[in-house]
C-alpha positions in Angstrom: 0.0 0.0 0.0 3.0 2.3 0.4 3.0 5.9 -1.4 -0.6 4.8 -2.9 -3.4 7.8 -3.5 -6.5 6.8 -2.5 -9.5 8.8 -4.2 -12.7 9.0 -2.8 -15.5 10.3 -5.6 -19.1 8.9 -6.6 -19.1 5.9 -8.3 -20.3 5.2 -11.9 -21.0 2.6 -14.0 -17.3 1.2 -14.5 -17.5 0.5 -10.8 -20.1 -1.7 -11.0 -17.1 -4.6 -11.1 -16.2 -4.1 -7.4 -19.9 -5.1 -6.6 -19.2 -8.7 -5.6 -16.1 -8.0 -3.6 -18.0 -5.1 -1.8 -20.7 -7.6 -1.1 -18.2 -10.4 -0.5 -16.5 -8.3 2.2 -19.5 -6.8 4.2 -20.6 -10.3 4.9 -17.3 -11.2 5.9 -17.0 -8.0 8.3 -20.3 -8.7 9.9 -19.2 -12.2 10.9 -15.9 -11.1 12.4 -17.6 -8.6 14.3 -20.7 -10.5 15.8 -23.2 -8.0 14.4 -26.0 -8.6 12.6 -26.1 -6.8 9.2 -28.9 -6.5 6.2 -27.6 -8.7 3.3 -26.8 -6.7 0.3 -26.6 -8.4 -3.3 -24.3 -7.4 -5.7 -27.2 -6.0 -8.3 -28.4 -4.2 -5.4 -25.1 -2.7 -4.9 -24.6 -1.8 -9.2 -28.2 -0.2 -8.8 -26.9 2.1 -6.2 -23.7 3.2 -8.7 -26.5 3.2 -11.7 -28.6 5.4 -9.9 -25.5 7.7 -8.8 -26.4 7.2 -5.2 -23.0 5.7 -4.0 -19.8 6.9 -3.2 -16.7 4.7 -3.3 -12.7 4.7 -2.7 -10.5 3.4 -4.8 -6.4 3.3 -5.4 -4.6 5.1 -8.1 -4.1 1.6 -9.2 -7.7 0.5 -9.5 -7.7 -1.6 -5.9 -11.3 -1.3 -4.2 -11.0 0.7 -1.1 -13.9 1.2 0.2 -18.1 2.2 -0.5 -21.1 3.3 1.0 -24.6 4.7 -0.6 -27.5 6.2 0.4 -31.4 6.0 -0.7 -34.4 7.9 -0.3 -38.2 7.1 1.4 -41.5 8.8 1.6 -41.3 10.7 -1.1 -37.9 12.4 0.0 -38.7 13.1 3.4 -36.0 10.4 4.4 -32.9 9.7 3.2 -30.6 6.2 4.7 -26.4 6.9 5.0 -26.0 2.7 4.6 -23.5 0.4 3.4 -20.1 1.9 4.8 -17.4 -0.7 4.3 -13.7 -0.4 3.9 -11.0 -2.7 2.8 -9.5 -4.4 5.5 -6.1 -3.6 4.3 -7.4 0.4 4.3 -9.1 0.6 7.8 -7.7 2.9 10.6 -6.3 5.6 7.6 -9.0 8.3 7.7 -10.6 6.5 4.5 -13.8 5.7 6.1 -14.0 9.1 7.6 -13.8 10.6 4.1 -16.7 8.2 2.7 -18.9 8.9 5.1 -18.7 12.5 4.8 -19.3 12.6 1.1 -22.0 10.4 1.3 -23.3 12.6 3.8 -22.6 16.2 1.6 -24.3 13.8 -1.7 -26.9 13.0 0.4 -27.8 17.1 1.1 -26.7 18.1 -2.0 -29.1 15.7 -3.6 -32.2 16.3 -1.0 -31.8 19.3 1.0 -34.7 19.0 2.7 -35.1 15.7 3.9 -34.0 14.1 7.0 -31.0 11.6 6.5 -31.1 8.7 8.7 -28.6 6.0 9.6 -29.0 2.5 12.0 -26.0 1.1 13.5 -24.6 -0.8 15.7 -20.9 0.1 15.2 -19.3 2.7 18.0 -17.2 4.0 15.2 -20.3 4.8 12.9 -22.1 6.3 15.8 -18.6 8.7 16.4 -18.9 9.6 12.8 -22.3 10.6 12.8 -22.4 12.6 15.5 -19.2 14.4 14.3 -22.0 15.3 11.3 -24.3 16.4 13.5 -26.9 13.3 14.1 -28.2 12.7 17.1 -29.6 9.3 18.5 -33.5 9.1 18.0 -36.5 6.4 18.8 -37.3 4.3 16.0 -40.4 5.9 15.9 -38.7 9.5 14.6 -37.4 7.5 11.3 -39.1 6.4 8.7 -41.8 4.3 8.4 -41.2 3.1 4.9 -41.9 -1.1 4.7 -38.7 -0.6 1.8 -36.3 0.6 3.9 -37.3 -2.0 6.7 -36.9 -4.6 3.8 -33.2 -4.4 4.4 -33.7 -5.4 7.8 -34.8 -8.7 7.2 -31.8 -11.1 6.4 -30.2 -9.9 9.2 -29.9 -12.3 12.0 -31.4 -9.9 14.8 -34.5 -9.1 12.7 -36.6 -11.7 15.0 -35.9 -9.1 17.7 -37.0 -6.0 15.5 -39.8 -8.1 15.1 -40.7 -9.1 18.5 -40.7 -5.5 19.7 -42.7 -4.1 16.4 -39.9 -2.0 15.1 -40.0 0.3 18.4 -36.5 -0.6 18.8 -33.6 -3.2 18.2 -30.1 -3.7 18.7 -28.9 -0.6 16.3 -29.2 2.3 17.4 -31.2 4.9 15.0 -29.7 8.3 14.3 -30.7 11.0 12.4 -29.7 14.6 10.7 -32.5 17.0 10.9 -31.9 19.7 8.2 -34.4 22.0 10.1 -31.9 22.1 13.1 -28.7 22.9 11.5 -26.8 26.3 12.2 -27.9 28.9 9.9 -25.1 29.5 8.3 -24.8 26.1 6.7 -27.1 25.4 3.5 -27.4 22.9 0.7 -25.5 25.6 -1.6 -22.3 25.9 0.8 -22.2 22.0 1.1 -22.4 22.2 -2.5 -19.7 24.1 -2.7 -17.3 22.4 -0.9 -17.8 19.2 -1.8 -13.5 18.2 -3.0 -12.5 14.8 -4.1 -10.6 13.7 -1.1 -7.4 11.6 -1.1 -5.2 10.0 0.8 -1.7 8.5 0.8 -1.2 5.3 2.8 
């Protein structure tokens, strides 16, 4: 990995050939760790890059990095941060960081208005999303879409979503309310500064 340049940007259509690896590894992660994680597919994930709503790392070289995405409910009132992965080989370098914070300005850019919403069960997610400004919430304050609640079902805890009616689980739900925010940040200035980050590792 030495003197590499990692670049994080959205992904396109000649990204859609990292879709099995990305899949590949975020089963893999969820095992090491113990957590239970909704079960992507890797159509599910070239949808996302089709639709422009991911955002991926990558090596000067070509070597997948690491990839998130996000995806809208209600009619844009809600919009899910999901998906974050990195590379074994990459974690503990800042890269994460960097995804989750473009995913985040795409996100806002994209839907100014809505609320953006994110369930975890990682202490490292939750850091990062507070750093953003979310703030833990009931799962009653997120949305009530049965799509988005589609994702929860191959993971192994969704008996216990279940068996407490969605009013809470072993994730914890966070959420950005745009309504909230200081004044002096809008959609236009995180339009603005919206850079392709990089990194050397």
């Amino acid at each position: 990995m030495e003197n590499q340049m990692i670049f994080v940007r959205v992904a396109t259509l000649n990204d859609i050939r990292y879709a099995g690896e990305i899949v590949k590894e975020t089963e893999a992660s969820a095992i090491v760790r113990g957590s239970g994680i909704a079960k992507r597919t890797p159509e599910s994930i070239a949808q996302k890059m089709r639709d422009g709503k991911a955002v991926i790392a990558v090596t000067s070289s070509g070597q997948w990095v690491g990839f998130a995405y996000f995806q809208s409910y209600e009619n844009n009132k809600f919009v899910s941060n999901s998906g974050l992965i990195v590379s074994p080989a990459f974690r503990n370098s800042g890269v994460a960081k960097a995804i989750k914070e473009r995913v985040f300005k795409l996100s806002r850019r994209m839907y100014p208005e809505a609320k953006i919403i994110s369930i975890t069960s990682g202490a490292a997610i939750m850091k990062m999303n507070s750093a953003l400004g979310f703030e833990p919430v009931t799962f009653a304050e997120i949305t009530h879409d049965e799509f988005f609640w589609e994702g929860c079902k191959s993971c192994v805890n969704y008996d216990i979503l279940q068996g407490k009616k969605k009013c809470n689980c072993l994730c914890t739900a966070m959420l950005f309310d745009p309504g909230k925010e200081q004044a002096d940040t809008t959609p236009a200035e995180v339009s603005r500064h919206f850079p392709m980050y990089f990194f050397r590792s």
